[in-house]
MARPA-284156 format. One record per residue (C-alpha): residue in three letters; x negated, y, z negated. Coordinates in Angstrom, 1 decimal. Each point is the difference from the previous one (the first is absolute). Layout:
- rest, x, y, z
- ALA, X, Y, Z
...
//
This chain:
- rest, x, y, z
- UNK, -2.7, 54.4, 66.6
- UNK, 1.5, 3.3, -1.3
- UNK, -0.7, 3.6, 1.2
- UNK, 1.4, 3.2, -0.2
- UNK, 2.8, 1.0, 2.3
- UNK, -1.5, 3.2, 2.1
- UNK, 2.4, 2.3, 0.9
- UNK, 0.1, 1.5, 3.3
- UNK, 1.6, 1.3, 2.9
- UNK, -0.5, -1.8, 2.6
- UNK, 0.6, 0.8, 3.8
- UNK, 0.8, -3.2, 2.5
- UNK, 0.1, -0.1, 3.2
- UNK, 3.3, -0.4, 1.5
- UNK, -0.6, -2.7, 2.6
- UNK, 2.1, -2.6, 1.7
- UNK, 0.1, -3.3, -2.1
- UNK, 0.5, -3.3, 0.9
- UNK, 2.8, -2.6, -1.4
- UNK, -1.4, -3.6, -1.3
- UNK, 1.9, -2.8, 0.1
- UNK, -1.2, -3.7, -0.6
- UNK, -1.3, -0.6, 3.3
- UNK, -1.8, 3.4, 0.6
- UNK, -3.3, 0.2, -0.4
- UNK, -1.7, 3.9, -1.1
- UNK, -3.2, 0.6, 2.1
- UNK, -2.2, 2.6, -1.7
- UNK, -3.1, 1.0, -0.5
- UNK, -3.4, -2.0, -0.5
- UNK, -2.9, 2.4, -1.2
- UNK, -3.4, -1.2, 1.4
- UNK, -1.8, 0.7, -2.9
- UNK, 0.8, 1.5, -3.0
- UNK, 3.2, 2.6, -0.9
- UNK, -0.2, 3.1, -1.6
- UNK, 3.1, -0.8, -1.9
- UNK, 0.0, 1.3, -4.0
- UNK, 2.7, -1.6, -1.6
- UNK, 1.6, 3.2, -1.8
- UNK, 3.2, 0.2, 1.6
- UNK, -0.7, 2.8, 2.6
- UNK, 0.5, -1.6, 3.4
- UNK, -2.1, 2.7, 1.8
- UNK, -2.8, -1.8, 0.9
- UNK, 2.0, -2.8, 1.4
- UNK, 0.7, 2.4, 2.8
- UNK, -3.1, -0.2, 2.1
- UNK, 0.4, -4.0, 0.6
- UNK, 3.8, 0.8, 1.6
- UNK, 1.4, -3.0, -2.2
- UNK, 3.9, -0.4, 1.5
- UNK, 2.8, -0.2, -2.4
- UNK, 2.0, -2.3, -0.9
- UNK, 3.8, 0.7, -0.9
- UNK, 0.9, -2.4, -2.9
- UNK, 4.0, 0.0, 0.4
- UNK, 1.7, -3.1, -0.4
- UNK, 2.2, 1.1, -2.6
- UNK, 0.7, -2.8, -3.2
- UNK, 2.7, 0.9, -2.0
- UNK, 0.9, -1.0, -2.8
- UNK, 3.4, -1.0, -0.1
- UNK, 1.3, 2.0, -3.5
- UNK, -1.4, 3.5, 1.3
- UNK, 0.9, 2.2, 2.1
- UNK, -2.9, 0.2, 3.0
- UNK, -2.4, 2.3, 0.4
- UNK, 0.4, 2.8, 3.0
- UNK, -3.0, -1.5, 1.7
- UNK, -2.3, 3.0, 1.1
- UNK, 1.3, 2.6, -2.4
- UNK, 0.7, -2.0, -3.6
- UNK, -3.2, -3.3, 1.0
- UNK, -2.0, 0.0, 2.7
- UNK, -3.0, -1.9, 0.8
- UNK, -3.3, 0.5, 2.3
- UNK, -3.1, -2.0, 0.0
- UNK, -3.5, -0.2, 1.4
- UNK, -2.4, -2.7, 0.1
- UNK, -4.0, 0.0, 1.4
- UNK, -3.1, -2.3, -0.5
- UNK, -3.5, 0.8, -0.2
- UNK, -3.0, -2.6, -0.4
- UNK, 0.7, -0.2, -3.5
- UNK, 3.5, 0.9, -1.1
- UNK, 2.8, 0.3, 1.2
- UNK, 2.5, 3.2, -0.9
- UNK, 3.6, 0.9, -0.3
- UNK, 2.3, 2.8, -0.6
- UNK, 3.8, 0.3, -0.9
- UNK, 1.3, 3.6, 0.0
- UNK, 3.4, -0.3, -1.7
- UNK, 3.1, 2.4, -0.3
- UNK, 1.9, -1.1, -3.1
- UNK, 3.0, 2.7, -1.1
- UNK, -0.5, -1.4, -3.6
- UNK, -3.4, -1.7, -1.2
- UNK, 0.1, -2.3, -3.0
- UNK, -3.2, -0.9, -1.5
- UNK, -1.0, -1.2, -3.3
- UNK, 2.8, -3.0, -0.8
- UNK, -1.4, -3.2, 1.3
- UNK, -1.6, -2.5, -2.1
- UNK, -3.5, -1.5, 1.2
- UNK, 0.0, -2.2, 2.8
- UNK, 3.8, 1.0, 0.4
- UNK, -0.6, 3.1, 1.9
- UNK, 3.8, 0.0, 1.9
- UNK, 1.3, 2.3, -2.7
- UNK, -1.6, 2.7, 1.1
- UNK, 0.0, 1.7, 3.7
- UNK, -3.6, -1.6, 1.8
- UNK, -1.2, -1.2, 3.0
- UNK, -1.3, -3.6, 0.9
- UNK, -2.4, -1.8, 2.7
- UNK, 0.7, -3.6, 0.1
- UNK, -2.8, -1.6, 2.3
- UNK, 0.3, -3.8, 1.0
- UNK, -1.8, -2.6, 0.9
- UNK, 2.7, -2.4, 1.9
- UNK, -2.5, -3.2, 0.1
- UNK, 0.8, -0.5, -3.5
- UNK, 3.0, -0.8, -1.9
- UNK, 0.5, -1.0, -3.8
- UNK, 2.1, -3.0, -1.2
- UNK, 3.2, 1.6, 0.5
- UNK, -0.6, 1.0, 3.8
- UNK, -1.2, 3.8, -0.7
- UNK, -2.5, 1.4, 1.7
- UNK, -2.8, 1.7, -2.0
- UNK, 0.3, 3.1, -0.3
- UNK, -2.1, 3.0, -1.7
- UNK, 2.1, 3.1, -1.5
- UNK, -1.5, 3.3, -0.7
- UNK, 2.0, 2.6, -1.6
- UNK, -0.2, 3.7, -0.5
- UNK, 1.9, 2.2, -1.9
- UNK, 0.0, 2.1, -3.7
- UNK, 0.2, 0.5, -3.7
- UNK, 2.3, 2.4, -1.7
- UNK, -3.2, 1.8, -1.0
- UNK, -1.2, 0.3, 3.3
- UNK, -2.9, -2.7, 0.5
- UNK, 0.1, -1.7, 3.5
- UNK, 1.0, -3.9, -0.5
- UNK, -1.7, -2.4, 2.1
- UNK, 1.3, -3.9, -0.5
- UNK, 1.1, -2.9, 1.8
- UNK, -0.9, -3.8, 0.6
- UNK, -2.7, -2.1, 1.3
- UNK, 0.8, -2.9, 2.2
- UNK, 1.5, -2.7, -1.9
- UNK, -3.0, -2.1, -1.0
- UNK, 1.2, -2.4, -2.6
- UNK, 0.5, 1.7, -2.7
- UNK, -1.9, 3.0, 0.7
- UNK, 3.1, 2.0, 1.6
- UNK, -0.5, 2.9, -3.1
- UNK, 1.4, 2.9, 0.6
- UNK, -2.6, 2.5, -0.1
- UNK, -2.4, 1.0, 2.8
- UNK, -3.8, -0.4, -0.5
- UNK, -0.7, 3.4, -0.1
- UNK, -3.8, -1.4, -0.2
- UNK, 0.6, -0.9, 3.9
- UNK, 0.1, 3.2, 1.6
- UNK, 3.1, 0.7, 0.1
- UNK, 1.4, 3.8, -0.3
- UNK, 2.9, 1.7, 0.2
- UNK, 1.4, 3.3, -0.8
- UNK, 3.6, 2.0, -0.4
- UNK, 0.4, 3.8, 1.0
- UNK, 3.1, 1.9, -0.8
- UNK, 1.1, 1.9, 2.6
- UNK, 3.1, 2.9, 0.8
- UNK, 2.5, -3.1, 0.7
- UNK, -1.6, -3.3, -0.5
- UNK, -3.5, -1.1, -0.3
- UNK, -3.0, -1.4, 1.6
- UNK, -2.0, -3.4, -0.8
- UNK, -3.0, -1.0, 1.6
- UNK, -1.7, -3.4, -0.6
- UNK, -3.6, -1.5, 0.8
- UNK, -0.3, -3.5, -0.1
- UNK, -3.4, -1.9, 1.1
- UNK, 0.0, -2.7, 2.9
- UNK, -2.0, -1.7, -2.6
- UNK, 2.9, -0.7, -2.1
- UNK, 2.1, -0.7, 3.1
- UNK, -2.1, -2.6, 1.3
- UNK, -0.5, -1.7, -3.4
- UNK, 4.1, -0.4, 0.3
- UNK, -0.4, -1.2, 3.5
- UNK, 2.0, 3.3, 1.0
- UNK, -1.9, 1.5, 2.7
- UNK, 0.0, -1.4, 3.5
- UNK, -3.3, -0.5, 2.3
- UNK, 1.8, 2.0, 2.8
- UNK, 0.2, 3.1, -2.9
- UNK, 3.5, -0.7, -1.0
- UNK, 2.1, -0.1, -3.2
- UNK, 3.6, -1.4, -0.4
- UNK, 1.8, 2.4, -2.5
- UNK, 3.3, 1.2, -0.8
- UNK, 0.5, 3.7, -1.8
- UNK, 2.5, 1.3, -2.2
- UNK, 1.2, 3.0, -1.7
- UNK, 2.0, -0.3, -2.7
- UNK, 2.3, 2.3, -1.3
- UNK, 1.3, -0.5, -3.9
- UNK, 3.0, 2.8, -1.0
- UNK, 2.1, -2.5, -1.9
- UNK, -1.9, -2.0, -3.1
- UNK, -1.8, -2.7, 2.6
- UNK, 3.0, -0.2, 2.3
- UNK, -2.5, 1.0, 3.0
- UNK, 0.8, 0.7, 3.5
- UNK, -3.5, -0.3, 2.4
- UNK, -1.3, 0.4, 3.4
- UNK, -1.8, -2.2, 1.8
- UNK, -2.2, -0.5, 2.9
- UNK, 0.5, -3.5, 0.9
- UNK, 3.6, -1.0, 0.1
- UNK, 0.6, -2.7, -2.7
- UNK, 2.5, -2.6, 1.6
- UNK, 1.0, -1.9, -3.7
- UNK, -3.9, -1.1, -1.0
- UNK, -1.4, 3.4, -0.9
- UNK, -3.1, -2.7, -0.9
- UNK, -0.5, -0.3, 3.9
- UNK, 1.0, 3.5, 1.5
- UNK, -3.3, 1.3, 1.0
- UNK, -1.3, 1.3, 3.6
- UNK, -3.2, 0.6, 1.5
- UNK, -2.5, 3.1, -1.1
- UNK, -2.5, 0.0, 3.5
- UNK, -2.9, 1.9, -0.6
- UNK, -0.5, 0.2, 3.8
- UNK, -1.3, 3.7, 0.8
- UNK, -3.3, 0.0, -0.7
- UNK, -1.4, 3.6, -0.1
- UNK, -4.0, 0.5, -0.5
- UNK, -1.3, 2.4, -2.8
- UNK, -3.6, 1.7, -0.5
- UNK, -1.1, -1.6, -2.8
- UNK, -1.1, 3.6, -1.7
- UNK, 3.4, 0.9, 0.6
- UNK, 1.7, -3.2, -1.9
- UNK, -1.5, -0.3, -3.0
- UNK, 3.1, -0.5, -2.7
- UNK, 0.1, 1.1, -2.9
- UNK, 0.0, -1.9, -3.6
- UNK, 3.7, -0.6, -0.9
- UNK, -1.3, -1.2, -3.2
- UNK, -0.1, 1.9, -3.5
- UNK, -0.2, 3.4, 1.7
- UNK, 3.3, 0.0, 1.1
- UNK, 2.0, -1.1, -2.9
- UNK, 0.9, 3.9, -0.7
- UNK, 2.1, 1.5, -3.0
- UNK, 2.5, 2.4, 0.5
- UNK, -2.7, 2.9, 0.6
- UNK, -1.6, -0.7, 3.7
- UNK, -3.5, 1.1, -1.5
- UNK, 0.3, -1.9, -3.4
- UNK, -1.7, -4.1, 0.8
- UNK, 1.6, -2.4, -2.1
- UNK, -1.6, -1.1, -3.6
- UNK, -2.4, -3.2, 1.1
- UNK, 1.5, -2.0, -3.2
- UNK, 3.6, 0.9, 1.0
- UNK, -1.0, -1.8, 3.3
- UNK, -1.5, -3.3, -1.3
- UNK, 2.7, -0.2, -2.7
- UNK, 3.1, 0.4, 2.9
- UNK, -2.2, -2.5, 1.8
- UNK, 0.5, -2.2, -3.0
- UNK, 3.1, 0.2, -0.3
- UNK, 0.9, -2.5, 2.6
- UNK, -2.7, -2.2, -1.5
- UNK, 1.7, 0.1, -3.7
- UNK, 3.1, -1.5, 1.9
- UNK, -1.1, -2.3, 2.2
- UNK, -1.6, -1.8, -2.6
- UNK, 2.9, 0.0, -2.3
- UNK, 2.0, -1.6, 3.0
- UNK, -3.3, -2.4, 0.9
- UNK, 0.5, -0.6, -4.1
- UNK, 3.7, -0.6, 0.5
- UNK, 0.0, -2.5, 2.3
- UNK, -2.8, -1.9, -1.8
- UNK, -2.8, 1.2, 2.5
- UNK, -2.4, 0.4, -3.0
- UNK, -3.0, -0.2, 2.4
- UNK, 1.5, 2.7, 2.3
- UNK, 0.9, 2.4, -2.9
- UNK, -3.4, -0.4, -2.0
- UNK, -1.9, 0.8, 3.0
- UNK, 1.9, 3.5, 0.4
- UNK, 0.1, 0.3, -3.7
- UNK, -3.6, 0.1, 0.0
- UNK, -0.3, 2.2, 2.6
- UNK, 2.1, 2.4, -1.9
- UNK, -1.9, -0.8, -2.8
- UNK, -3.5, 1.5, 1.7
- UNK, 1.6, 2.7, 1.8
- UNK, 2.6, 2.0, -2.1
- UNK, -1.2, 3.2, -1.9
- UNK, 3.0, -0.2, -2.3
- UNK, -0.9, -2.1, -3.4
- UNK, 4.0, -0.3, -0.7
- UNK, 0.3, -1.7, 3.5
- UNK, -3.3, -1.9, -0.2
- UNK, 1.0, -1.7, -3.3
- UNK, 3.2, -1.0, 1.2
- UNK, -1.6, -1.4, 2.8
- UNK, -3.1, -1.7, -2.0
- UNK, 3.2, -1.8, -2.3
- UNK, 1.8, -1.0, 3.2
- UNK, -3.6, -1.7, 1.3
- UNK, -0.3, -1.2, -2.9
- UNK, 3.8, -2.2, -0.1
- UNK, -0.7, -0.7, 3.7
- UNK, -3.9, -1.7, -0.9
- UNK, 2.3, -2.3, -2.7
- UNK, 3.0, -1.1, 2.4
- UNK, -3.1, -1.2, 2.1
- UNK, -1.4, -2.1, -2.8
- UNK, -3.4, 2.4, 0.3
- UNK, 0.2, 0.4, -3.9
- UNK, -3.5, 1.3, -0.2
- UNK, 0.4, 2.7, 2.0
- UNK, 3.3, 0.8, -1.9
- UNK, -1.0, 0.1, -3.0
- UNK, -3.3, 2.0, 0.9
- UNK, 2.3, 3.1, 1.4
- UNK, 1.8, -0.2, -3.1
- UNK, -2.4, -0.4, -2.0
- UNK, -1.3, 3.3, 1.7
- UNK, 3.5, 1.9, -0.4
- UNK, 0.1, -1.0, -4.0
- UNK, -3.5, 1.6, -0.2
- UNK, 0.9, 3.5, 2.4
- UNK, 2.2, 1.5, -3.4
- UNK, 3.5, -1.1, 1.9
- UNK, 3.6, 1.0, -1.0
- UNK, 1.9, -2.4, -2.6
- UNK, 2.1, -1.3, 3.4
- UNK, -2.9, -0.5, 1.7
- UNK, -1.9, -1.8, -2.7
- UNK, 2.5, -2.3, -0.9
- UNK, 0.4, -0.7, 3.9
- UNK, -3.7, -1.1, -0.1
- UNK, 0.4, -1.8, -3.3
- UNK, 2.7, -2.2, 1.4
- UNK, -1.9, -0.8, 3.4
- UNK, -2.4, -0.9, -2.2
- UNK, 1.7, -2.2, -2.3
- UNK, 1.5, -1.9, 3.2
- UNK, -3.6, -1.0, 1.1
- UNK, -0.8, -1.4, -3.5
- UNK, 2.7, -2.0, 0.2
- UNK, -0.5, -1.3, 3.6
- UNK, -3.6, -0.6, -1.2
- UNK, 1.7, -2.1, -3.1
- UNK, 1.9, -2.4, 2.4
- UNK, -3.0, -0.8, 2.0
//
């Protein structure tokens, strides 16, 4: 999911914060009900909850830069609270120099970001590592908000692009020296990964990371990484339970409402929406395609093919479904879409695309 970076000046409260280390747990907050939380980047309606902060300051440098002056060149601070449906997070960030706008998809360390890492330490992959989901935040150079990162490793699943389509939200705000970004994830999608704990628990690791040298990066992080970053992770308690009146909790939609453009009264174009939402669609199914997933990529393919509003984009989607229907030996299917591309008035590459597709089938259909 993309959205528009909102600029703002935002105020925080200067309050004492905490140092994490491995074996520290953070107690916070546990809503009763549900938050009023918008996820916008303004942390003011965090403040009536009283959600402590959490200093995020052991310094990683990396070994060809100079380090940062922690608390005047990086600095990190972040908040964490659950409700019955979600649970939220905030990083406010001071960064002397931001770079945005150079990192490749699903290589996001390029750029300056910050990352949760939440575990689940009952199950480990072939190699000994512990599963682990990875949500990053950061920017374009044209000022969209990024939000990436992995699913647990689940065979070959482990793509690197978020499911947008599970709830998950999260926005960056400029600010005088930094920048703020606030995150919404369900406990739906926490508990499908077998990340949240009956006793309202998470175990998570968070990192700032600070990119002034071409992907050398220095970062900060909450739980101390003794040489398997893969198992550096503490405990998130959500152990102070406050009560709300339920006319006083309602939370707002984060959903299409508050992707903004650049003016704060101006909502975003509803086809620009769906189209950035397909985006990540368009690329995991070339990976799924890649790695000779045909059944993975033709089912987001379709997908792509009933949703997109753009007929360049839809055709290049309806050709892909079409190529991945053949590599599954589904020949009638394959030829059907391109029989219904030839008869659409295509371009000359696209035609001769469908005419070769085409042309493979009869010939698998001559061997038989």
């Amino acid at each position: 999911m993309k959205t528009r970076i909102v600029w703002l000046l935002l105020g925080v409260l200067v309050l004492g914060c905490s140092s994490g280390f491995a074996a520290e747990a953070y107690n916070t907050v546990f809503i009763d009900g549900a938050a009023r939380i918008t996820i916008d980047g303004d942390l003011s309606d965090w403040e009536p909850f009283g959600v402590a902060p959490l200093a995020v300051d052991v310094l990683k440098a990396y070994q060809k830069q100079e380090p940062p002056v922690l608390n005047k060149e990086l600095s990190g601070v972040f908040r964490c609270c659950a409700d019955l449906n979600n649970v939220y997070a905030a990083f406010v960030v001071t960064d002397d120099r931001l770079v945005f706008g150079r990192a490749r998809p699903g290589k996001p360390f390029w750029d300056d970001l910050v990352e949760i890492m939440v575990f689940n330490d009952s199950v480990r992959s072939e190699n000994g590592e512990l599963e682990v989901a990875k949500i990053w935040v950061s920017a374009t150079g044209d000022g969209l908000t990024k939000l990436e990162g992995r699913e647990p490793p689940s065979g070959d699943r482990n793509f690197p692009y978020l499911r947008s389509e599970l709830g998950i939200r999260g926005v960056l705000s400029l600010t005088g020296d930094g920048y703020v970004a606030e995150l919404k994830i369900p406990r739906t999608v926490l508990e499908e990964w077998s990340m949240w704990g009956s006793d309202r628990s998470m175990k998570a690791n968070v990192r700032v990371y600070d990119d002034d040298s071409e992907g050398e990066q220095n970062f900060l992080e909450w739980a101390e990484n003794i040489g398997d970053s893969m198992s550096a992770f503490s405990e998130i308690v959500f152990s102070d339970v406050i009560t709300v009146e339920e006319d006083a909790a309602a939370s707002k939609d984060d959903g299409a409402l508050e992707i903004v453009l650049s003016e704060p009264d101006k909502a975003v174009n509803v086809d620009e929406y769906v189209v950035r939402q397909l985006e990540s669609d368009m690329k995991i199914a070339g990976a799924f395609e890649k790695n000779r997933k045909y059944s993975w990529a033709a089912e987001r393919f379709e997908k792509i093919v009933a949703d997109c509003p753009l007929d360049d984009v839809r055709m290049k989607a309806r050709l892909a479904l079409a190529r991945n229907y053949f590599f599954m030996n589904e020949f009638d299917k394959s030829q059907q879409v391109c029989e219904d591309i030839l008869g659409s008035g295509p371009d000359k590459k696209t035609k001769l695309d469908a005419d070769m597709i085409i042309m493979s089938i009869e010939r698998k259909n001559a061997k038989k």
